[in-house]
C-alpha positions as a Markdown table, in Angstrom:
| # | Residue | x | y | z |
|---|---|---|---|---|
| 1 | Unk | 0.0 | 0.0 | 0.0 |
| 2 | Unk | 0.6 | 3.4 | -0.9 |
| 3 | Unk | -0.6 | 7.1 | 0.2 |
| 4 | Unk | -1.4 | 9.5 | -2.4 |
| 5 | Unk | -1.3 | 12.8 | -2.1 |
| 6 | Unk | -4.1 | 13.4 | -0.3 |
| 7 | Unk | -3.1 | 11.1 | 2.4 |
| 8 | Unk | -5.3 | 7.9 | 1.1 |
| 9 | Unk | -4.0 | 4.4 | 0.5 |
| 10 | Unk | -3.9 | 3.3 | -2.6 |
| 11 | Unk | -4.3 | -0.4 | -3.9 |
| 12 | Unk | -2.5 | -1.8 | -7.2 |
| 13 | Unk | -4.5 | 0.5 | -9.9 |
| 14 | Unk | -4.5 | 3.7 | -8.1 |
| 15 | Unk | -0.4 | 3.3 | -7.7 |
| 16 | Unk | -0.3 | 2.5 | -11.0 |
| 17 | Unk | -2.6 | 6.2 | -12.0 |
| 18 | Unk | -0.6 | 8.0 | -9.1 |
| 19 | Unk | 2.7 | 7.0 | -11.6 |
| 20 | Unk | 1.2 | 8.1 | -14.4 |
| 21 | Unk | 0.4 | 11.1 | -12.3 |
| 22 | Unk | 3.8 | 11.8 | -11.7 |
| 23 | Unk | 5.3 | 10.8 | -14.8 |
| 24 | Unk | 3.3 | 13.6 | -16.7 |
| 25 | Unk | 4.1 | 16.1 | -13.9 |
| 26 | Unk | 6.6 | 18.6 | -15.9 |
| 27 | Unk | 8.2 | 20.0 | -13.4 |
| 28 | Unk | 9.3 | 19.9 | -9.7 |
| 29 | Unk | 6.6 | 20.8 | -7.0 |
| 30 | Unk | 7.1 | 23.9 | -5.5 |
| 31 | Unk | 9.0 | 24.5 | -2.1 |
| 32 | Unk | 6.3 | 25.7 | 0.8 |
| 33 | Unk | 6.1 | 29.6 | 1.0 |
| 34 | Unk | 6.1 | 29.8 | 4.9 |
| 35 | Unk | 9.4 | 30.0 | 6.1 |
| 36 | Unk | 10.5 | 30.4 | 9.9 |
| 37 | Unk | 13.9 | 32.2 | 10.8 |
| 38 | Unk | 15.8 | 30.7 | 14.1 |
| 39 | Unk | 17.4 | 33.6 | 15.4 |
| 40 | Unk | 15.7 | 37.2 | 15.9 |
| 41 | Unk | 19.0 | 38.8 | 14.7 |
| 42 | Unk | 22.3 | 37.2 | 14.3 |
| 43 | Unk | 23.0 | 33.4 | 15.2 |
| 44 | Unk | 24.6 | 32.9 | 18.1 |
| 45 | Unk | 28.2 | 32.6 | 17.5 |
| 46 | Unk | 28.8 | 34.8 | 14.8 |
| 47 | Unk | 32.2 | 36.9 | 14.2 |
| 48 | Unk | 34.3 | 38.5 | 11.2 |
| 49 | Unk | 34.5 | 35.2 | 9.6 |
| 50 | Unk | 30.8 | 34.1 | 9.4 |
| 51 | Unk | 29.9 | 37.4 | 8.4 |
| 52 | Unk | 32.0 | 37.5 | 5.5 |
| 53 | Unk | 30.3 | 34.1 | 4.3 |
| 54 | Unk | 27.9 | 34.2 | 1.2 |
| 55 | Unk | 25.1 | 31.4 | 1.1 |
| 56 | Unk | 24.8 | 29.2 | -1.4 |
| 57 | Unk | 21.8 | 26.9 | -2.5 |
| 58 | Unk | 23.4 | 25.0 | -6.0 |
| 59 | Unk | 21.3 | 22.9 | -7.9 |
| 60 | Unk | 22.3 | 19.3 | -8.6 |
| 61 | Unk | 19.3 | 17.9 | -10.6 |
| 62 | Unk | 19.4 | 18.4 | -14.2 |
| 63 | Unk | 15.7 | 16.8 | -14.7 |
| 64 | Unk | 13.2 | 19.1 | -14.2 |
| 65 | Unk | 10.6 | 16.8 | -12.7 |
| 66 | Unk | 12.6 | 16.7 | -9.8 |
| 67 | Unk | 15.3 | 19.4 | -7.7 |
| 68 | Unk | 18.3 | 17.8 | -5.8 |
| 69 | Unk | 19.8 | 20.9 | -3.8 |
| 70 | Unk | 22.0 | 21.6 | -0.9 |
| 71 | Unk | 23.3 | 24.3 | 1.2 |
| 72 | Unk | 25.8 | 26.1 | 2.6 |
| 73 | Unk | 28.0 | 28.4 | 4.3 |
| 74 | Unk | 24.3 | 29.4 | 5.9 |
| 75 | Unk | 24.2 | 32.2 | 7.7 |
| 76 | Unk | 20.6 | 32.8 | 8.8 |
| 77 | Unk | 19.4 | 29.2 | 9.5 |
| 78 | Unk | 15.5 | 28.9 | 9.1 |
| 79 | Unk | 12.6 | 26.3 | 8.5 |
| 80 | Unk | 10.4 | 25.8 | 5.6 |
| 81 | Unk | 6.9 | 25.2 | 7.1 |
| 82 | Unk | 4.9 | 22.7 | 5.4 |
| 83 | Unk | 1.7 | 22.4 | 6.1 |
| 84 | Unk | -0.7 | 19.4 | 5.4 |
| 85 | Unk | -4.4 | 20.1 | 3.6 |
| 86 | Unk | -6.1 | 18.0 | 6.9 |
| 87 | Unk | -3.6 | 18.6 | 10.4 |
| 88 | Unk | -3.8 | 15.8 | 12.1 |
| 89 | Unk | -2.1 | 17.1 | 15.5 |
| 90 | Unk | 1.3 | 15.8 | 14.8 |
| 91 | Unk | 4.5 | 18.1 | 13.9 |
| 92 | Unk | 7.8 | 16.8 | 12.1 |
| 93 | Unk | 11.1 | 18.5 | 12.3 |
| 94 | Unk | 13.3 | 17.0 | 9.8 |
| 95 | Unk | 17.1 | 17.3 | 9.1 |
| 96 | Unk | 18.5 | 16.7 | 6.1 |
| 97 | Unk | 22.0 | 15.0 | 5.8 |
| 98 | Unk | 25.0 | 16.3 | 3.6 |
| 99 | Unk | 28.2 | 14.8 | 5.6 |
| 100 | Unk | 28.4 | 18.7 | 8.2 |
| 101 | Unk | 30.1 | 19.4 | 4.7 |
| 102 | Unk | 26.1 | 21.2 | 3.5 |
| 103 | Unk | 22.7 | 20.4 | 4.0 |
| 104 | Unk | 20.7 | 18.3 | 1.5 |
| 105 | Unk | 17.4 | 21.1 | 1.0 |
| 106 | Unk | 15.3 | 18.3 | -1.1 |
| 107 | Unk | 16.2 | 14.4 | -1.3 |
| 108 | Unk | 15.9 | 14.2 | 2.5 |
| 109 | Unk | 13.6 | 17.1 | 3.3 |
| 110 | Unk | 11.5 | 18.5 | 1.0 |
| 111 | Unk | 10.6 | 15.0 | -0.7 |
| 112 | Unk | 10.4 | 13.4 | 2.9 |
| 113 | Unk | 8.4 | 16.3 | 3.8 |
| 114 | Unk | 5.7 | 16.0 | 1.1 |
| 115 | Unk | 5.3 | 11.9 | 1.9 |
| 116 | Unk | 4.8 | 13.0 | 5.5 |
| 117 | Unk | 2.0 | 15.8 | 5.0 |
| 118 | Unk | 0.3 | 14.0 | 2.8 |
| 119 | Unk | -0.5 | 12.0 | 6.1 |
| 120 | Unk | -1.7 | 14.9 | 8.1 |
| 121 | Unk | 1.5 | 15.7 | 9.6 |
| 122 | Unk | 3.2 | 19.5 | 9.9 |
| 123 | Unk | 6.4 | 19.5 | 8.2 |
| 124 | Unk | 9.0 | 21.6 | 9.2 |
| 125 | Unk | 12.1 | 21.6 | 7.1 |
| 126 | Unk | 15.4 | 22.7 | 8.5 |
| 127 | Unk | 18.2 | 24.4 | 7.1 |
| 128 | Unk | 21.1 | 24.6 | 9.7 |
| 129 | Unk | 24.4 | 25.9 | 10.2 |
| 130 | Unk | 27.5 | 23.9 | 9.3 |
| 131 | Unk | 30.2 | 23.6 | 12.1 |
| 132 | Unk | 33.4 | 24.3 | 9.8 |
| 133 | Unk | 32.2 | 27.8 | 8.5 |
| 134 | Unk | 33.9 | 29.4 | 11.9 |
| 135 | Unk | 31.2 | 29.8 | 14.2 |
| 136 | Unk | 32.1 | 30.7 | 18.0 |
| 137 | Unk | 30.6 | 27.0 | 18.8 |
| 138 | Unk | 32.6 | 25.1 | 16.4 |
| 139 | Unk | 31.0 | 21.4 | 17.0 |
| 140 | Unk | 27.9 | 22.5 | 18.8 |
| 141 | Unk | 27.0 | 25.2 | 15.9 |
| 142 | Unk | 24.4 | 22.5 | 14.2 |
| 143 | Unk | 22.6 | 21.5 | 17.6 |
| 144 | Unk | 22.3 | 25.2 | 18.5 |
| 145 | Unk | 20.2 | 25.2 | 15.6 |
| 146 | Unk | 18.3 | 22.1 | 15.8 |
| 147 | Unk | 17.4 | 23.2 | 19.6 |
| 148 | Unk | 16.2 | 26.2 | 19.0 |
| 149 | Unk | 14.4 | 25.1 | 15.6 |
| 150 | Unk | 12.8 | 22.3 | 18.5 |
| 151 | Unk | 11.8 | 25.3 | 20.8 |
| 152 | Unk | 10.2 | 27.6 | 18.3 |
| 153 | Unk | 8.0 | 24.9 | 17.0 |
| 154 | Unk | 6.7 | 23.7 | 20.7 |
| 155 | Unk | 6.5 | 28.0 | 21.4 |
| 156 | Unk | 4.2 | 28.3 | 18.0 |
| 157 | Unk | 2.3 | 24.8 | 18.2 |
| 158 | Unk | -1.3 | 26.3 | 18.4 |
| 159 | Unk | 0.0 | 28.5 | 15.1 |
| 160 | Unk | 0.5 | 25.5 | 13.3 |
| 161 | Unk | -2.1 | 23.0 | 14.4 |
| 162 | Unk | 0.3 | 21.1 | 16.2 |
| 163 | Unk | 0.1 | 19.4 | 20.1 |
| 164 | Unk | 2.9 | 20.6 | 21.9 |
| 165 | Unk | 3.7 | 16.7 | 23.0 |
| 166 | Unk | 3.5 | 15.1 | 19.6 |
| 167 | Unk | 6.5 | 17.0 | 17.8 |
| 168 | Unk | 8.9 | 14.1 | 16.5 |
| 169 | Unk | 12.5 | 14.7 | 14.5 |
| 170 | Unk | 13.5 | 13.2 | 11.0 |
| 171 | Unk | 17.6 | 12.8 | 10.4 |
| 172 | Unk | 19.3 | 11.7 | 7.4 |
| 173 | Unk | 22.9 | 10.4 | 7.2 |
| 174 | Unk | 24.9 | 13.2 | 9.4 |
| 175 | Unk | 21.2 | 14.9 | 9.9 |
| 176 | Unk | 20.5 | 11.3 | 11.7 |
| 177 | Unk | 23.5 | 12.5 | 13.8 |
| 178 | Unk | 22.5 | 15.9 | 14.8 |
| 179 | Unk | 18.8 | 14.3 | 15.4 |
| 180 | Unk | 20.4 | 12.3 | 17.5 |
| 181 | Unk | 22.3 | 14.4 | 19.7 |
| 182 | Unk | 19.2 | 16.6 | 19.7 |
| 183 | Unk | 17.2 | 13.7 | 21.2 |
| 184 | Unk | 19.7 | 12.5 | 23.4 |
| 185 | Unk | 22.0 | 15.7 | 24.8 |
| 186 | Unk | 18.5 | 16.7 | 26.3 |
| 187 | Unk | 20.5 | 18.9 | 29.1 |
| 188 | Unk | 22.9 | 20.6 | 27.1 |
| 189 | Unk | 23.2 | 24.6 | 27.2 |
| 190 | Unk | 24.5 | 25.2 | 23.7 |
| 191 | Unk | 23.7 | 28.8 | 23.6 |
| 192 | Unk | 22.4 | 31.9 | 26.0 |
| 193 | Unk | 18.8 | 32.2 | 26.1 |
| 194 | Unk | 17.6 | 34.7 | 23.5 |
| 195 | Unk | 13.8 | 34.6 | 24.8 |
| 196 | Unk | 10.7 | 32.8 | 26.2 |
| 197 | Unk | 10.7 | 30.1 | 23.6 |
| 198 | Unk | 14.4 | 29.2 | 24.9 |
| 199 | Unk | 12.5 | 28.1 | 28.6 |
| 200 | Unk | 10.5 | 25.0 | 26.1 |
| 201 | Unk | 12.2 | 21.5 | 26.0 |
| 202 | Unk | 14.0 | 20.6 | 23.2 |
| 203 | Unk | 13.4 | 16.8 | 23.4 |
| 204 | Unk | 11.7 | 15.7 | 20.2 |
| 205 | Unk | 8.7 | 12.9 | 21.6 |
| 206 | Unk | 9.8 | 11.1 | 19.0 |
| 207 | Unk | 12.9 | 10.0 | 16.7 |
| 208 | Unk | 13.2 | 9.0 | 13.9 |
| 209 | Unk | 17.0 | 8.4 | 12.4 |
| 210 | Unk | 17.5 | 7.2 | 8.8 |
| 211 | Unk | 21.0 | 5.3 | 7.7 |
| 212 | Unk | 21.9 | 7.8 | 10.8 |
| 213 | Unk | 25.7 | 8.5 | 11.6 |
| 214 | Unk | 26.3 | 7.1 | 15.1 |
| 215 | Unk | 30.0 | 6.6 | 15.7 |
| 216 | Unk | 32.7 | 9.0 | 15.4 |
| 217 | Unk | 34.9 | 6.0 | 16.4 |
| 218 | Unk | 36.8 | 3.5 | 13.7 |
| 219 | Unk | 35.9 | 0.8 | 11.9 |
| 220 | Unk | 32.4 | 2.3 | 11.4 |
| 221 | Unk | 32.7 | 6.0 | 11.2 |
| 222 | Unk | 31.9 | 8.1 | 8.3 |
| 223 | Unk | 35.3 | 9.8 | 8.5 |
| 224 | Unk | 33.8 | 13.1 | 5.9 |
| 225 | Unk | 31.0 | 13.8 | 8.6 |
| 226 | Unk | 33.3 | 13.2 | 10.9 |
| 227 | Unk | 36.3 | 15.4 | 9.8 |
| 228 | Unk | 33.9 | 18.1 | 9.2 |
| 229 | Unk | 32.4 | 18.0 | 12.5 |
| 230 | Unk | 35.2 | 17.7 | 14.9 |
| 231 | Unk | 38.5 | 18.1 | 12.7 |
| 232 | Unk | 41.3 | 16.1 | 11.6 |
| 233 | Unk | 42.6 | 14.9 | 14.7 |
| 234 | Unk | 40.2 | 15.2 | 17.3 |
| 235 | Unk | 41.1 | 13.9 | 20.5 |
| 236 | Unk | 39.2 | 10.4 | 21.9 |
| 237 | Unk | 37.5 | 12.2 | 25.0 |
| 238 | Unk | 35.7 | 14.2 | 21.5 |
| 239 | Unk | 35.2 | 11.1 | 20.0 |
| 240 | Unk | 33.6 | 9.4 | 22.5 |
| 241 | Unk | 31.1 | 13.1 | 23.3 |
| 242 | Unk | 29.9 | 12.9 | 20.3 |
| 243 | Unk | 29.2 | 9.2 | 19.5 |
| 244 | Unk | 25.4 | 8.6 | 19.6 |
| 245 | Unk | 25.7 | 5.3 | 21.4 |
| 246 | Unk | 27.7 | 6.3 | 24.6 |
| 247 | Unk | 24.7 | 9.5 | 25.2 |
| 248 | Unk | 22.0 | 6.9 | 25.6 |
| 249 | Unk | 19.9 | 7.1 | 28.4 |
| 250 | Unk | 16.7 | 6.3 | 29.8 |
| 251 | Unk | 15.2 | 9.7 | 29.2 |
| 252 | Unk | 15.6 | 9.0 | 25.4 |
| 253 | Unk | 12.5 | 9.3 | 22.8 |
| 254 | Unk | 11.2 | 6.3 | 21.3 |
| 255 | Unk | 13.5 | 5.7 | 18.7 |
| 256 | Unk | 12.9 | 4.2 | 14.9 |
| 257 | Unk | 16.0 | 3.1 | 13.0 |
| 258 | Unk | 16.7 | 2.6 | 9.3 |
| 259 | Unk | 19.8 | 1.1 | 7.3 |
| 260 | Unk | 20.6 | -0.6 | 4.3 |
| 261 | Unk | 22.8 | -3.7 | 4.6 |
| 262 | Unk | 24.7 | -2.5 | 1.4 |
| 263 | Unk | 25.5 | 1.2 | 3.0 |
| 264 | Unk | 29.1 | 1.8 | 2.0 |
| 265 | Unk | 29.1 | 5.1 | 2.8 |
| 266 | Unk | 27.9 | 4.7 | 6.3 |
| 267 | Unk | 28.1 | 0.9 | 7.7 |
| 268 | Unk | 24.6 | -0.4 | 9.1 |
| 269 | Unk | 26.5 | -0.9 | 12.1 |
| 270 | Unk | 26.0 | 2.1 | 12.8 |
| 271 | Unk | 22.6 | 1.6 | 13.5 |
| 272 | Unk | 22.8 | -1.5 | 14.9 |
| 273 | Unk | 25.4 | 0.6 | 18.0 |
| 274 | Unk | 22.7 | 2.8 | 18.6 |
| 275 | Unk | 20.2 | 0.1 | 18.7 |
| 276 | Unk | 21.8 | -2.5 | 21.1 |
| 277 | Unk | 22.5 | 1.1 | 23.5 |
| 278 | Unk | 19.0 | 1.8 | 23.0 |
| 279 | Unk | 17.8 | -1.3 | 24.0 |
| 280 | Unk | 20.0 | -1.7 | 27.0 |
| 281 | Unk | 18.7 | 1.5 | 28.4 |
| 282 | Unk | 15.2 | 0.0 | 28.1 |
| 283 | Unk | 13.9 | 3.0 | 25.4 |
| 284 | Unk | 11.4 | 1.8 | 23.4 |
| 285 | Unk | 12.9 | 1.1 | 19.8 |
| 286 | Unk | 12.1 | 0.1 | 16.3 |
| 287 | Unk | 14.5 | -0.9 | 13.8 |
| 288 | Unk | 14.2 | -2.0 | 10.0 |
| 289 | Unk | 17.4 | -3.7 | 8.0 |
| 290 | Unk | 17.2 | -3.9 | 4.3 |
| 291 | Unk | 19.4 | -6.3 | 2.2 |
| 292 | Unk | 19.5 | -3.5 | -0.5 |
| 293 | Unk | 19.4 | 0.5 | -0.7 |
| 294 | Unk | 22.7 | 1.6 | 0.0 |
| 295 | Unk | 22.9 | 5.0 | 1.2 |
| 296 | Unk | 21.2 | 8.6 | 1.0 |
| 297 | Unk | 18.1 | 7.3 | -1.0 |
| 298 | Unk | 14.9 | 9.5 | 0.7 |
| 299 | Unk | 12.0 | 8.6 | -0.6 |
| 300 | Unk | 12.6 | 8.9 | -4.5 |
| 301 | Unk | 16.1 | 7.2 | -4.7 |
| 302 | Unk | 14.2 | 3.7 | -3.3 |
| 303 | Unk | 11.1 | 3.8 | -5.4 |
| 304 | Unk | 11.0 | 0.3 | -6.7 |
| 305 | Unk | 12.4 | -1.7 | -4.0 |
| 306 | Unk | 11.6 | -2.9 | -0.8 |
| 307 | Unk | 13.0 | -0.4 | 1.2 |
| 308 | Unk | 10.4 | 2.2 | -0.1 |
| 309 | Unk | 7.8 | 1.3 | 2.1 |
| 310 | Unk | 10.0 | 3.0 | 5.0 |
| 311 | Unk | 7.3 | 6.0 | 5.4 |
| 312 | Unk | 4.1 | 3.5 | 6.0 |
| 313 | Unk | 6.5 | 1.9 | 8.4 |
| 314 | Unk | 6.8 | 4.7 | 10.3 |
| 315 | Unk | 3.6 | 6.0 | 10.3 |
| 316 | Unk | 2.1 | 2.5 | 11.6 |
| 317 | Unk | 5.1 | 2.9 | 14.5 |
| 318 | Unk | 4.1 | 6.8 | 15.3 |
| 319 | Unk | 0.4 | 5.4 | 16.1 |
| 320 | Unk | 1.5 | 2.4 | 18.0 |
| 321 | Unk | 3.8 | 5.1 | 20.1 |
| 322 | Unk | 2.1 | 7.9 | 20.6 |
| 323 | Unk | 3.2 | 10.4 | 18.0 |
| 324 | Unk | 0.3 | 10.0 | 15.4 |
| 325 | Unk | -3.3 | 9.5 | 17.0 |
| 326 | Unk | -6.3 | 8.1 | 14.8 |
């Protein structure tokens, strides 16, 4: 089964006229017009060196029918607020991956994104700051970010149609990673409180972690996300702050976990870490293993093979958990 756009599933005919659907759409859908800057003025951390940065947003996709961006050297991080024909109660902050090297805007957001509110869900796509563009907070730069993107949505939840207590995160690849630390560095002070919506929890109620970065520890790091996160050489006491599977505790979301055996860019080990910490710690966990998939693949990469049922997965593990309500 399937969900069209509206949110209905679809038996064997109706997937086949939702194909031909798409196959006759021309060109790309277009990105949501509401858009949420973090910061008031100036993210935190910012010098001579941020301020001299000049954003880019380049354009990978040479089919029409379809964009494939990604950003960076961001300077005023924001969300792209997508909201659902039928609000169901449930919000979705997702993170896009791109190795800390940029942000992926569409193959792990704005596609993601589309699947999701086509369920009823609030959408909130994130476009974050990148930790080697010289920011004050160096490391901590992206979580800053992914806190306060956390807070503003729990602060504006009646605005968007959205329970305060049903707000879960999506992370991709190295946006798994910063998902992660934002559902499990629950206590950390990353930045001075700017205003009231600083005093609301950042804990997502729910994660959801996608071929996720865990380790920053050989054999099964992903030394690029790695090396743009912490440096070259960072020290093991670094290593070992800011690998998902030694931050576990009890207080942790329930957590859903996805991986492709034949990940070469980022080992399902990864997941499985994470998992057997999770477990341990008695948080309630899901986790799905495909033989095939590899790595990066959203929702349009995987069209065709098992894997791509991943969304309905989720969806079916939000109402068991809390997150989605009938």
């Amino acid at each position: 089964m399937r969900l069209d756009r509206r949110g209905l599933l679809l038996g064997t005919a109706g997937l086949a006229a939702a194909s031909a659907t798409r196959a006759q759409d021309a060109v790309a859908p277009p990105d949501p017009t509401e858009v949420l800057r973090l910061w008031p003025g100036e993210a935190p951390g910012a010098n001579a060196t941020t301020r001299a940065l000049v954003p880019e947003v380049p354009e990978r996709s040479t089919d029409p029918a379809y964009h494939d961006r990604y950003a960076r050297y961001t300077t005023e991080p924001l969300m792209h607020v997508m909201r659902p024909a039928r609000p169901n109660g449930a919000g979705l902050l997702l993170i896009p991956g791109g190795g800390y090297r940029w942000a992926v805007v569409d193959k792990e957001g704005m596609d993601c994104a589309r699947v999701f509110a086509a369920a009823g869900v609030t959408c909130f796509i994130l476009r974050y700051r990148l930790p080697g563009d010289g920011w004050d907070a160096g490391a901590d730069t992206p979580l800053q970010d992914a806190q306060r993107a956390m807070r503003l949505i729990r602060t504006n939840a009646f605005r968007y149609g959205v329970e305060s207590d049903r707000i879960a995160v999506l992370g991709a690849s190295a946006g798994g990673h910063l998902a992660g630390m934002l559902s499990l560095r629950t206590d950390a002070q990353t930045y001075r409180r700017d205003d009231e919506a600083d005093g609301m929890p950042s804990r997502p109620d729910a994660s959801i972690l996608l071929y996720p970065v865990v380790t920053m520890a050989a054999p099964y790091l992903h030394q690029g996300s790695r090396d743009h996160l912490l440096g070259a050489d960072p020290s093991p006491d670094r290593i070992a702050a800011f690998s998902l599977q030694n931050l576990v505790a009890a207080s942790a979301p329930p957590t859903w976990l996805l991986h492709a055996m034949d990940d070469e860019a980022v080992p399902p080990e990864n997941s499985m870490m994470l998992l057997a910490a999770l477990r341990e710690a008695g948080v309630p966990v899901e986790a799905h293993f495909f033989q095939e998939g590899g790595h990066g693949f959203g929702t349009r990469l995987i069209q065709g093979k098992p894997a791509a049922i991943w969304p309905e997965l989720v969806l079916a593990w939000g109402q068991r958990n809390g997150w989605l309500r009938t």
